[in-house]
N, C-alpha and C positions, 0 to 999 in steps of 0.2 A: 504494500500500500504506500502510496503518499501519502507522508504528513508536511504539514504545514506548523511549527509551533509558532504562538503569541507568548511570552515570558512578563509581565510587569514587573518590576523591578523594583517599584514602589510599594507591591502588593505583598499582604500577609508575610510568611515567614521567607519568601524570594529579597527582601530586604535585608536581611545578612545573610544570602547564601552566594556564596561566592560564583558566579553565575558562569565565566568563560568556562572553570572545570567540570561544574553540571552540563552545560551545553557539551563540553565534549562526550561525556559519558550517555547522556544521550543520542550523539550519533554513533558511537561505538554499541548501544546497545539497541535499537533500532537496526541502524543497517547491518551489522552482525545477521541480523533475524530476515536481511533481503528487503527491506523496506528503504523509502529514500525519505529527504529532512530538508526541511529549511525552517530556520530558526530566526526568528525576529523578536530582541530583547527591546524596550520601548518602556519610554517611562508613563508614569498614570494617564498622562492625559491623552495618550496618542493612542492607548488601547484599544479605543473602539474604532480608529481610522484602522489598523493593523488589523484589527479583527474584521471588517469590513472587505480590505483586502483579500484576506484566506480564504473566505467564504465564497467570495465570488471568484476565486480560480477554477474553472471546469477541472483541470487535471486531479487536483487536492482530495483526495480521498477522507481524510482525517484533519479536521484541526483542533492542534492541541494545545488549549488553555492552561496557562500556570498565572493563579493570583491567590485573591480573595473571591468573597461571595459577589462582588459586583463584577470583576472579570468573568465568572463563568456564568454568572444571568446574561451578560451581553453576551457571550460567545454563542449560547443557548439558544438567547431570540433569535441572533441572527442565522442560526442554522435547522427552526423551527420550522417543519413542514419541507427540509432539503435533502439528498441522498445522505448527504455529506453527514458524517459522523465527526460527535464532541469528544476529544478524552481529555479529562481532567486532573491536573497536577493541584492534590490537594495541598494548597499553599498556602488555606485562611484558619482560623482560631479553630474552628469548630468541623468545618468541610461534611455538614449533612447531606447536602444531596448526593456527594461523592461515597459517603457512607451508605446509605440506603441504595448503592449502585454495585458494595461489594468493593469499592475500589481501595487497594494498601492505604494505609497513610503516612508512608513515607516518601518522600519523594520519588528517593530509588527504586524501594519496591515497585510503587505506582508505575514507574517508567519501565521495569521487567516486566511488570504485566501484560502490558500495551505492545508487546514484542509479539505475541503469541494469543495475545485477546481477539477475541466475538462482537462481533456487531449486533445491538439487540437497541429494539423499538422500546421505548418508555412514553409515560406521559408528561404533559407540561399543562400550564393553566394559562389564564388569561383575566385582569383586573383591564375592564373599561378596554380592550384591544392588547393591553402593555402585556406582553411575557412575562412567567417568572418558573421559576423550576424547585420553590422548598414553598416557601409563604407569604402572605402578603396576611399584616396585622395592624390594630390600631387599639388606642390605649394603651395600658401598661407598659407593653413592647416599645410602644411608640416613641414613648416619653424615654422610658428607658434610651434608647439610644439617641436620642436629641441630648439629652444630659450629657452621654458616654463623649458625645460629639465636641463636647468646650472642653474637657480634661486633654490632659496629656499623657501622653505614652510612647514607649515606642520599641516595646516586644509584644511578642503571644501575653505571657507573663502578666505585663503593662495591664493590655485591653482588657482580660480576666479582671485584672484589680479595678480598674475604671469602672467595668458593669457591674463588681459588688456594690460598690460604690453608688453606681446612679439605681441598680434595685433597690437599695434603702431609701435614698432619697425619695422614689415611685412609693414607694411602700408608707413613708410618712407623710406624703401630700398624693393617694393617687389620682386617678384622670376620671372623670364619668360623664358619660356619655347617651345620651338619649337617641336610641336608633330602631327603627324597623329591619328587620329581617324577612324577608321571603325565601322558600326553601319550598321548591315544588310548590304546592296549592298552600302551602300554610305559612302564613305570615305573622310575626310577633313581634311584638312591642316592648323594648324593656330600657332600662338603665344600668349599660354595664361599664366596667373598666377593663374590659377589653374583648376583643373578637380576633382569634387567626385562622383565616381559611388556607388550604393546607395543599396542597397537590399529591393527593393520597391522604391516608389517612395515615395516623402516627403509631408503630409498634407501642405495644407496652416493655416497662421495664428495662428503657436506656432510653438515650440521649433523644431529643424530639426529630427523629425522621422516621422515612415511608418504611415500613417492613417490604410492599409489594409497590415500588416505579409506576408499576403498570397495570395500576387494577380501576383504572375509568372511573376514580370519584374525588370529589373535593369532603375534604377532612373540616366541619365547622368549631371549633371551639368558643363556646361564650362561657365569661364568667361575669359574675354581677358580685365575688367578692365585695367589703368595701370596709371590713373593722380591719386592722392591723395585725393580728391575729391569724386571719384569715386568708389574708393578704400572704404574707407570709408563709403558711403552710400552703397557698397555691403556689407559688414561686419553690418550693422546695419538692413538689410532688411533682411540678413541672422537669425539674433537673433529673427525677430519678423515674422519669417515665412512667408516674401513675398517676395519668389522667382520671381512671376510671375510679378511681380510691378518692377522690374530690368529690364532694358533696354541693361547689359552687362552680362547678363544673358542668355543663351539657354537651354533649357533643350529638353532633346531626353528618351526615355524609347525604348527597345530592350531587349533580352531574354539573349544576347552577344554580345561583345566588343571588340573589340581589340587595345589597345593603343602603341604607339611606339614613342621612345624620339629618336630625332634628336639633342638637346644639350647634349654636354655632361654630362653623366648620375651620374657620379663619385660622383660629389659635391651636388645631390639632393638623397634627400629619398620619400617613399611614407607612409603614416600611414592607416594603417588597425584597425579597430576599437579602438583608440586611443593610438594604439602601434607603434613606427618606424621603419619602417622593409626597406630593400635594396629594392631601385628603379630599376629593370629591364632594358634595352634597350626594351625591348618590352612584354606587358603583356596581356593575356588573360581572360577577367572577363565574368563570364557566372553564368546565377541565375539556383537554385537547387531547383526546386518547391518539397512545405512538406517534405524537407528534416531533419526538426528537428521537433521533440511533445514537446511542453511545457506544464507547468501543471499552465493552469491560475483560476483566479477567475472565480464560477461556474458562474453566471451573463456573464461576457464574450464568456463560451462554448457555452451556451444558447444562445447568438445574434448570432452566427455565425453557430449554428445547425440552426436557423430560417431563 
């Protein structure tokens, strides 16, 4: 196969890793396996031009993203509904959607896998037309990373410390919100601090990603928390993937959605796979079954051919 790689250089843990000798090891382990490479290392803001590039090459068999979560949402949209296959260098704090794909998390590993890996169809979702490949939330989430956003840092380590940091803050002043929900024929009403619709729904019993890529549903999460207490013990069941162990907790699964803010929308955001994008007055989320081929470990292809 042809790959194409995009490297941000600005992005997640690609920021102290010494990039000319990964890049060599990359083509030493790749074309070892009969595959060819071109590699383009690019700092943050040229990512999406780069990626842009890859994607529209007809020959490019593979492009392969190495960042964070906003590197491979873009890498994502842009190769959403195309032959072309993603493979993902998990390079960001957490790399859920890379998780839920079976992919190593190491760089190296990641990159031996992708020697000998399966091309397999997943799903993607869609907020208002915008792609995303993990979730798209508002509230607590929200806030949470707006806060995360004026601190500093600048390891894995750092941002860890940063998001304790603004969860407490959430936690002692959270966000509420007056929204309708629609889900299939049934519509509700409520006051929550927060909502994450999910592109799949979330395993139990670790970290919040999809157990199944590709099982054609969006994952709703509402909580209407709102004592300290509460608050609290959701933010801790959320870390240790039990959802279903919440009592301020709902979950609904549906193909689409449609949410709509009744407070004023001005002073909230919503975050799409860990990015802050403008909260809507009313938005439309609907799942895109195999709308994206990722190139996972062969082991992987093989359970899901079986």
């Amino acid at each position: 196969m042809k790959f194409a790689a995009v490297l941000n250089r600005d992005g997640g843990t690609l920021r102290t890793t010494d990039l000319a000798a990964f890049s060599d090891r990359m083509r030493q382990t790749l074309e070892t396996a009969g595959h060819t490479l071109s590699i383009d290392v690019v700092a943050g803001k040229d990512v999406v031009e780069s990626l842009d590039s890859a994607a529209s090459r007809r020959a490019v068999d593979v492009v392969l993203a190495g960042g964070g979560d906003g590197t491979i949402s873009a890498a994502a949209a842009r190769l959403m509904g195309k032959k072309q296959a993603l493979a993902i260098l998990p390079a960001g704090t957490m790399n859920l959607f890379a998780r839920g794909l079976g992919i190593p998390q190491s760089l190296d590993a990641a990159l031996k896998s992708f020697a000998d890996g399966e091309i397999i169809a997943v799903d993607m979702a869609a907020a208002n037309g915008r792609p995303f490949v993990h979730q798209f939330s508002i509230g607590m989430h929200a806030k949470m990373v707006q806060l995360r956003q004026g601190m500093e840092f600048g390891s894995r380590l750092g941002k860890i410390g940063a998001s304790a940091k603004a969860a407490w803050a959430t936690i002692k002043n959270p966000p509420a919100m007056n929204v309708t929900l629609t889900i299939g024929k049934a519509e509700m009403m409520a006051r929550i601090t927060g909502i994450g619709v999910t592109n799949n729904l979330f395993g139990e019993g670790h970290l919040p990603y999809a157990d199944n890529p590709s099982g054609g549903v969006l994952g709703i999460y509402v909580t209407v928390a709102q004592q300290r207490a509460e608050l609290m013990k959701f933010l801790f069941n959320v870390a240790r993937g039990k959802w279903r162990e919440n009592e301020h907790v709902e979950i609904h699964q549906a193909d689409r959605t449609v949410l709509k803010i009744h407070t004023g929308s001005r002073k909230f955001r919503a975050v799409m796979d860990g990015e802050l994008v403008k909260l809507e007055r009313e938005t439309t989320i609907e799942i895109r079954p195999g709308a994206l081929n990722v190139l996972v470990p062969a082991s992987i292809g093989q359970a899901k051919a079986a």
